[in-house]
C-alpha positions as MATLAB code, in Angstrom:
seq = 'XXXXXXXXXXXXXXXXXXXXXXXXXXXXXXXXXXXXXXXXXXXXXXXXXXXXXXXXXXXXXXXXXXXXXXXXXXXXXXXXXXXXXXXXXXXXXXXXXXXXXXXXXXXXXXXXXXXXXXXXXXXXXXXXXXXXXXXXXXXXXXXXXXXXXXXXXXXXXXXXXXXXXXXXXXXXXXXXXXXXXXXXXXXXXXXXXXXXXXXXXXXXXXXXXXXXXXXXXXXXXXXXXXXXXXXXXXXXXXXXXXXXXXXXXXXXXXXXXXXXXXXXXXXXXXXXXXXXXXXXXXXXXXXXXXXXXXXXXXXXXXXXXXXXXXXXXXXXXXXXXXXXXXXXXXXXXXXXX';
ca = [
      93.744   35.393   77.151;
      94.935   32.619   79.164;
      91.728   30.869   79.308;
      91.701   31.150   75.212;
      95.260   29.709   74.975;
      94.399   26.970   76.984;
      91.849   26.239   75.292;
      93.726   26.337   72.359;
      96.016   23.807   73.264;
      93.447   21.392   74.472;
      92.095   21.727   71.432;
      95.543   20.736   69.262;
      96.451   18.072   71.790;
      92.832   16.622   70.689;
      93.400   16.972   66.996;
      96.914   15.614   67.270;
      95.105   12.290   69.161;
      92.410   11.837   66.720;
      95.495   12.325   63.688;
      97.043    9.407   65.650;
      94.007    7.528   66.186;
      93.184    7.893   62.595;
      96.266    5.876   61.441;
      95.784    2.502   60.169;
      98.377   -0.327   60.118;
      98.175   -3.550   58.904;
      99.799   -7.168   60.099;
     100.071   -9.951   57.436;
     101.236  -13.228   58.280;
     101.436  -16.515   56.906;
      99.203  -18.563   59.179;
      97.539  -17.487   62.455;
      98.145  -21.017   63.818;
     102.326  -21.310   63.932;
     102.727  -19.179   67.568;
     105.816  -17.750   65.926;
     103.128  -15.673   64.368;
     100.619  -15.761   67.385;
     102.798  -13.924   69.386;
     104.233  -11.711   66.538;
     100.172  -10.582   66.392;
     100.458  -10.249   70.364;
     103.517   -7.881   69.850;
     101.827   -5.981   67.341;
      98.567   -5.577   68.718;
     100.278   -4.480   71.539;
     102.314   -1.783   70.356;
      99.027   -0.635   68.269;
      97.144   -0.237   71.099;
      99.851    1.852   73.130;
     100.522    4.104   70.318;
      96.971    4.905   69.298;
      97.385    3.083   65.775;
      94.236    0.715   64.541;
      95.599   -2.530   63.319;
      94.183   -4.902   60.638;
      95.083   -8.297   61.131;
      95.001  -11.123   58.065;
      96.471  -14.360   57.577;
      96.712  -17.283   54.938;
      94.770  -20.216   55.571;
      98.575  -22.485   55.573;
     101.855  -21.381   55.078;
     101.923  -20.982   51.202;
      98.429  -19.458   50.773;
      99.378  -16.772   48.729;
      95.880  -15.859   47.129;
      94.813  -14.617   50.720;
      97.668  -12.831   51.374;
      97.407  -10.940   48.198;
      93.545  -10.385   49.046;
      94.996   -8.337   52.195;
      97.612   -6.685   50.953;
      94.889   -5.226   48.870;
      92.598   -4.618   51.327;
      94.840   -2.778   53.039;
      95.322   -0.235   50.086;
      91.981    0.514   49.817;
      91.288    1.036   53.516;
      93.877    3.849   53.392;
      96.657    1.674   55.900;
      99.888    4.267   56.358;
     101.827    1.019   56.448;
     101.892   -3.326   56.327;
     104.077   -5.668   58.104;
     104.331   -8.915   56.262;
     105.796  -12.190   56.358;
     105.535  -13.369   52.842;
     104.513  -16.712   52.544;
     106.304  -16.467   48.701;
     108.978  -13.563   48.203;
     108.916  -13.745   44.747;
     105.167  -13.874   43.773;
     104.086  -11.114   46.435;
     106.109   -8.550   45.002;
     104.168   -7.179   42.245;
     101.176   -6.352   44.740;
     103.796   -5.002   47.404;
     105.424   -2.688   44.970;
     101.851   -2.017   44.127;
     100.620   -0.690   48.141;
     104.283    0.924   47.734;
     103.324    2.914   44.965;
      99.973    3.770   46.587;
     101.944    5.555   49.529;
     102.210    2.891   52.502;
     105.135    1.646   54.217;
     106.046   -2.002   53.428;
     107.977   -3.980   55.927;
     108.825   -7.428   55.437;
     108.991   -9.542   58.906;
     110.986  -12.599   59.576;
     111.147  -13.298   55.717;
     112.592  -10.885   53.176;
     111.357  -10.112   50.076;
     113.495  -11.473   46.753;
     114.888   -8.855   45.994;
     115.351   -7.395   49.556;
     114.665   -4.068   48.325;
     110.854   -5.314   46.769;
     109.811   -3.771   50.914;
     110.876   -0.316   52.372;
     112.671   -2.590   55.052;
     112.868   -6.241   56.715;
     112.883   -6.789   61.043;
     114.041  -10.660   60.704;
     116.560  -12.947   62.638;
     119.097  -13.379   60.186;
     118.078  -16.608   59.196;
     121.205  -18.224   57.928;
     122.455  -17.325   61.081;
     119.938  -18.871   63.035;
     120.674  -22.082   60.796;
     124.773  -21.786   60.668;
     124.683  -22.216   64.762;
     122.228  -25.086   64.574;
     124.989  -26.799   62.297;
     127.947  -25.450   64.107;
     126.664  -26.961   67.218;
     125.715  -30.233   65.644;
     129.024  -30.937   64.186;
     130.892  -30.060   67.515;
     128.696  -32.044   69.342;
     129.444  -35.050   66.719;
     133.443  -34.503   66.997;
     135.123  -36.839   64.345;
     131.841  -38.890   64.183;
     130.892  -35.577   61.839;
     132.333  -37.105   59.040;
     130.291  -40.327   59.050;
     126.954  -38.440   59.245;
     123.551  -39.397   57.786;
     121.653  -36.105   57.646;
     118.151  -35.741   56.690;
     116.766  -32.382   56.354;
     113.131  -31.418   56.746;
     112.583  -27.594   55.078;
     109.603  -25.581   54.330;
     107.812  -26.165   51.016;
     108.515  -26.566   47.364;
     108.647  -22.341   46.300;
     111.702  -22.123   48.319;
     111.475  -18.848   50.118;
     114.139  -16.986   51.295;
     113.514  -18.265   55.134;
     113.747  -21.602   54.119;
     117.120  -21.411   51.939;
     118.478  -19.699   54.593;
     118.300  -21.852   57.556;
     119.124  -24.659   55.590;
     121.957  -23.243   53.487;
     123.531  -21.998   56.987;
     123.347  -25.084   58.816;
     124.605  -27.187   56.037;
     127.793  -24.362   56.016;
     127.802  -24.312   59.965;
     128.443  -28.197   59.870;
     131.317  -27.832   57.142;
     129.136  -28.995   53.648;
     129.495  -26.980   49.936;
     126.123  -25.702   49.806;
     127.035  -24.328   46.195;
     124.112  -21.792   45.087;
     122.885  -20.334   48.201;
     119.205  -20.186   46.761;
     118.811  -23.659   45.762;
     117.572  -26.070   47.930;
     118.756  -29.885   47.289;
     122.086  -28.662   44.883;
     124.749  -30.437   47.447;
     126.561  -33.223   46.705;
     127.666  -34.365   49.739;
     127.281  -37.933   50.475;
     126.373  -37.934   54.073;
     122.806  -35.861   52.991;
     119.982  -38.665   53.001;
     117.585  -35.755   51.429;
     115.726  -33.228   51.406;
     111.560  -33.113   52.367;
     109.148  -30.805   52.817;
     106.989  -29.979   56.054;
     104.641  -26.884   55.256;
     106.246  -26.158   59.077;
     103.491  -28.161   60.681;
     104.062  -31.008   62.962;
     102.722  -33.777   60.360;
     104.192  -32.657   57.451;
     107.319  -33.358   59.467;
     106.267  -36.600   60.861;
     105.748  -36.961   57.334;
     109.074  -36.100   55.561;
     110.577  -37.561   58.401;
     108.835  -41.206   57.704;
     109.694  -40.645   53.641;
     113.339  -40.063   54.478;
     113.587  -43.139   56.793;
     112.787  -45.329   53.741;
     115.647  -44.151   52.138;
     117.940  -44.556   55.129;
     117.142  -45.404   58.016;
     120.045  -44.889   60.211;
     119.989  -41.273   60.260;
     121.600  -39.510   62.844;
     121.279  -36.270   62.223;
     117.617  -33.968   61.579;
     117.825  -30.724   60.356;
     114.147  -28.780   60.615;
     112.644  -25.702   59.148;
     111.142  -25.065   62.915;
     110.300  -26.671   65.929;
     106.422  -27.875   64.855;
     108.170  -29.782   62.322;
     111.128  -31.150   64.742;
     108.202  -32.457   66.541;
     106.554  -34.609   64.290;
     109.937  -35.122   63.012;
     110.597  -36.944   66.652;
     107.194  -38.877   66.213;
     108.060  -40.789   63.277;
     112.042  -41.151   64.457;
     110.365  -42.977   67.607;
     107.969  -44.791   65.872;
     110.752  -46.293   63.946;
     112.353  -47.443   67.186;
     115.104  -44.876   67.199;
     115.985  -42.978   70.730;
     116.781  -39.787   71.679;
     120.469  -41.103   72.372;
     121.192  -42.166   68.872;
     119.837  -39.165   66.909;
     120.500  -35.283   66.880;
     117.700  -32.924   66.119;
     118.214  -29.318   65.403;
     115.819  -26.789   64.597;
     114.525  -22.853   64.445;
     111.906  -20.964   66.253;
     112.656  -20.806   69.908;
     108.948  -20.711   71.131;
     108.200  -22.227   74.403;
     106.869  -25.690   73.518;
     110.038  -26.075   71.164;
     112.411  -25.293   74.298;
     110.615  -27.233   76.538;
     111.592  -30.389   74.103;
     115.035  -28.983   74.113;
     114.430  -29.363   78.088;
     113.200  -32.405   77.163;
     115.760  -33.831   75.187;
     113.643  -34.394   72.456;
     115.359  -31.450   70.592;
     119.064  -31.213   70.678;
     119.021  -27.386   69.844;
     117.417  -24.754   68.444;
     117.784  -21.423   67.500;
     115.629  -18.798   69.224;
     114.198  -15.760   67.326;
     112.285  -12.982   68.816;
     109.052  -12.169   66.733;
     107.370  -10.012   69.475;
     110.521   -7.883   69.510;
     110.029   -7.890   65.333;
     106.480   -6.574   65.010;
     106.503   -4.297   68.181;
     109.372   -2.557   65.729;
     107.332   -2.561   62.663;
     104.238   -0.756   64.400;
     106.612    2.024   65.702;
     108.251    2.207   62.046;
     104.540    2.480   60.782;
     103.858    5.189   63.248;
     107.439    7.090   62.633;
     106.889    7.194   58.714;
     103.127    8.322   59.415;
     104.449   11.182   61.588;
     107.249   12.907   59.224;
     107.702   10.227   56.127;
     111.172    8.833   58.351;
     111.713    5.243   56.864;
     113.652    2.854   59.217;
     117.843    1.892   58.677;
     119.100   -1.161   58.422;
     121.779   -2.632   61.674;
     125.133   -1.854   60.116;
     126.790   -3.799   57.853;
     123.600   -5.925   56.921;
     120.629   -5.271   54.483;
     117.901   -6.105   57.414;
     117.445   -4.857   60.527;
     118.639   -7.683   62.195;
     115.938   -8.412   65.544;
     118.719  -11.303   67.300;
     119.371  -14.850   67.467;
     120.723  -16.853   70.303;
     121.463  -20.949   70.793;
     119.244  -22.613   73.063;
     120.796  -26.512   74.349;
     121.450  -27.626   77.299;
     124.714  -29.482   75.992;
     126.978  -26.599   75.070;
     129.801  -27.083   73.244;
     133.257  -25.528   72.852;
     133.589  -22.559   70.445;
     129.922  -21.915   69.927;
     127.867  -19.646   71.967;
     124.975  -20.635   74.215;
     121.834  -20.218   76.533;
     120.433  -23.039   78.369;
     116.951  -24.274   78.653;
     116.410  -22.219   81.205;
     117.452  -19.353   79.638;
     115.478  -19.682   76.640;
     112.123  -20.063   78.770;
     112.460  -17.107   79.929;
     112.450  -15.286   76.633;
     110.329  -17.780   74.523;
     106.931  -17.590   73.100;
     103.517  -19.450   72.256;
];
């Protein structure tokens, strides 16, 4: 009788593994070039492979490619995935095709960017975003004093749709460094004279060298560079010293946190960014996937917020009073890419 319970049990304990084994997950992301997303695949992957879960991995061919992401998102329906993470390179024009793998049964979780409405996904693991952009601005003001009010800011976003991520950096650093930024969704609505203008990046290192070169023509004694993320703070820096500007006469600000973006904060090249935590993000989504696989559990929101909100912290190495900081040092110990 012993021997047959044994038995027994080996034999659930080998059915419950194969159950596990059996469950399919799927990562979406917008590029598989930006690291932010490299390492969100890493933290994914990672998590997959600890918990028994087999992960599909897709990605558009740029940020914007929303044909491809669509082609996965359906893919992932008809290979029977419990669940998708997804950062949606447009948060509007994915949601008929999310609501769609919704209403075939899988969990949807938006990462990093949320869905327009918020409630298009089960859930979103992001920074909060206008955070991440309110302390950029916060810090560059302080760090201008009364030289604030003289500012020539140029800021370099995302692309023309206007996602959600992009709004909300921008809208919170323009509020973190004291301008109207009137409707929250709209890019480019502000009327404040010290904004040179708006230009678009696609978050890659030459469309910021780029918009940064366009918005030079305009004016070029800008002082103050606003980017989506640190790719585009880079090129961003490119075209600032190829128009003879230094590091000493010009404050760049930016999003991402990954380690060749903190090593130009190290650098000097980038004044300060804000650091987000994308491993942290997708490892979460995977164990969601796995939770609402097991017994149908769907993950909460932090308190308070609409997201589950995965952290943000200030990365410079010239803090200033009234705004909360790591240095350089800090943030290469928790970076990524």
């Amino acid at each position: 009788m012993k021997r047959l319970l044994a038995t027994s049990a080996l034999v659930l304990a080998g059915t419950a593994t194969m159950a596990m084994a059996e469950t399919k997950a799927c990562l979406i992301t917008k590029t598989d070039t930006n690291p932010f997303f490299v390492k969100m695949k890493e933290g994914a992957t990672a998590k997959a492979e600890e918990m028994g879960i087999e992960l599909m991995t897709f990605a558009g061919k740029i940020d914007g490619d929303v044909e491809s992401q669509v082609a996965a998102v359906e893919s992932c329906i008809a290979a029977g995935a419990k669940g998708i993470l997804i950062t949606p390179t447009d948060s509007r024009a994915l949601a008929p095709v999310v609501t769609e793998a919704r209403e075939n049964g899988l969990l949807v979780i938006a990462l990093d960017t949320p869905f327009e409405p918020a409630d298009v996904a089960d859930a979103t693991f992001a920074t909060d975003n206008f955070r991440a952009g309110e302390l950029i601005g916060m810090w560059a003001r302080r760090k201008l004093g009364d030289d604030a009010a003289n500012a020539r800011i140029a800021l370099l976003d995302l692309n023309a749709s206007e996602v959600s991520v992009d709004y909300l950096r921008d809208g919170g650093f323009l509020q973190g460094f004291g301008i109207d930024i009137k409707d929250p969704t709209d890019i480019g609505d502000e009327d404040d004279p010290r904004i040179v203008g708006h230009d678009v990046t696609n978050g890659n290192e030459e469309g910021g060298r780029k918009a940064m070169e366009n918005l030079l023509q305009i004016d070029p004694n800008i002082n103050v560079v606003y980017t989506i993320n640190e790719p585009a703070a880079a090129g961003a820096w490119e075209a600032l010293k190829a128009a003879g500007r230094s590091a000493d006469d010009v404050i760049i600000v930016s999003v991402d946190g990954g380690c060749p973006g903190v090593r130009n904060v190290a650098e000097g090249i980038i004044d300060a960014t804000a650091q987000q935590y994308p491993l942290r993000m997708a490892a979460l989504g995977v164990e969601a996937i796995a939770k609402w696989a097991e017994d149908g559990s769907k993950p909460a929101p932090t308190p308070g917020k609409d997201f589950f909100d995965t952290g943000v912290a200030l990365v410079t190495d010239q803090p200033v009073d009234g705004v909360e900081s790591i240095d350089s040092a800090k943030g290469l110990e928790l970076c990524w890419g």
